[in-house]
C-alpha positions in Angstrom: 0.0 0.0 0.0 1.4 3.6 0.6 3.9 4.9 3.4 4.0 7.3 6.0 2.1 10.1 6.3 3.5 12.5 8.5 2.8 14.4 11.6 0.8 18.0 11.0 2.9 21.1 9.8 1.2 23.8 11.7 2.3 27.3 8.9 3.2 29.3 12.0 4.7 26.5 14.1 5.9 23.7 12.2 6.4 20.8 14.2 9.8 19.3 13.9 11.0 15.7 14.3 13.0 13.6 16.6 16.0 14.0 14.1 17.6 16.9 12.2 14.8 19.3 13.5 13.4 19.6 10.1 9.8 20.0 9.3 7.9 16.6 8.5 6.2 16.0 5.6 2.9 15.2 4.1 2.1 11.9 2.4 1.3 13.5 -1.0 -1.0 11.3 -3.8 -1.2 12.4 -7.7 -4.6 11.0 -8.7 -5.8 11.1 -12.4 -9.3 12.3 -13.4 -10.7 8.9 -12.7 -9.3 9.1 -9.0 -6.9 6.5 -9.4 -3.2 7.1 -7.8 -0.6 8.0 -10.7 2.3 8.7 -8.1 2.4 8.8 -4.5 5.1 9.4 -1.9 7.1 9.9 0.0 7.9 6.0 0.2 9.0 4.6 3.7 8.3 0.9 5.0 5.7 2.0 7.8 2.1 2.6 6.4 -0.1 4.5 8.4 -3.7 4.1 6.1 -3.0 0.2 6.4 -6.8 -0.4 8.7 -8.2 2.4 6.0 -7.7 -0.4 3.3 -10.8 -2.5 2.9 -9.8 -6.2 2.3 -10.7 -5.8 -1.6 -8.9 -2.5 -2.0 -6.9 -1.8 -5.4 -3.3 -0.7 -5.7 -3.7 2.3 -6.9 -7.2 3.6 -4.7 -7.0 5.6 -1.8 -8.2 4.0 1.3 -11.8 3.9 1.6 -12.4 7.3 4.1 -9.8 9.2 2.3 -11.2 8.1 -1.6 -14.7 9.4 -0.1 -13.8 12.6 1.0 -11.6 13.4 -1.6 -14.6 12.5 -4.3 -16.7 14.9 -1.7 -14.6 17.8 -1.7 -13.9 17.6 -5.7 -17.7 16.4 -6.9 -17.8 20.1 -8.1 -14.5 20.4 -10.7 -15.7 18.5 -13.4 -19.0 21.1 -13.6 -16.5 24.0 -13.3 -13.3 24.8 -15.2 -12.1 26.6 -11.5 -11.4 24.0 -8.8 -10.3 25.3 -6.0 -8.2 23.9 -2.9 -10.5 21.9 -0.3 -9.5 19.9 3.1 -11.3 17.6 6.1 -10.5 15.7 8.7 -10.9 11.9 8.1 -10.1 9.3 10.4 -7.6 11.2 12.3 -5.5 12.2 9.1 -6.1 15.9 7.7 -6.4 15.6 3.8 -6.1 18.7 1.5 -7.1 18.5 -2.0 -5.4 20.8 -4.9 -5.7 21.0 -8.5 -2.7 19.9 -11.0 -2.5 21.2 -14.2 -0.5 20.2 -17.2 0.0 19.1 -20.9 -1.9 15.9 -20.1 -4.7 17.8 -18.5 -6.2 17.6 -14.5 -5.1 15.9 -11.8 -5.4 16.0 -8.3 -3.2 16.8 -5.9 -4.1 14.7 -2.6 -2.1 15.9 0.7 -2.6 13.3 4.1 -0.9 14.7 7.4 -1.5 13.5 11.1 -4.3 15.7 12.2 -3.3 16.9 15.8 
């Protein structure tokens, strides 16, 4: 499944790990138009959304609460040509949705942090 996500990066506090005192990072997920995952990372052995997987889940799906809220908070960009940034709280894990833009057209930018 996927690795890691990390613990919350408050903008005017980040929080800063064990290690190096740098700022953690977010588990980030590139998801085409049909919401399946085209890249996700960054990779590490542990992974965090492993009791968000149902037992029939895909390779490339989000875990069941995440996928949901994710098709929630971006029902409304394939009606409009403006999407705009969205996030919840789901299962303990803050997700923030953004849109991507390129040469091969929309995808979805899918960020999963440890909601404090």
């Amino acid at each position: 499944m996927y690795a890691l996500a990390a613990e919350a990066i408050e903008p005017s506090a980040p929080s800063l790990t064990a290690t190096g005192g740098q700022p953690e990072i977010p588990y980030c997920f590139v998801l085409d138009d049909d919401y399946r995952v085209v890249m996700a990372g960054p990779a590490n052995a542990v992974d965090p959304f492993g009791s968000l997987y149902g037992d029939d889940a895909a390779p490339d799906a989000l875990p069941g609460p995440i996928d949901r809220a994710v098709r929630a908070m971006t029902s409304s960009w394939r009606a409009s040509r403006t999407a705009g940034s969205n996030a919840a709280v789901v299962s303990g894990f803050r997700v923030i949705v953004a849109p991507l833009n390129g040469e091969s057209g929309r995808r979805m930018a899918v960020f999963v942090e440890r909601h404090l």
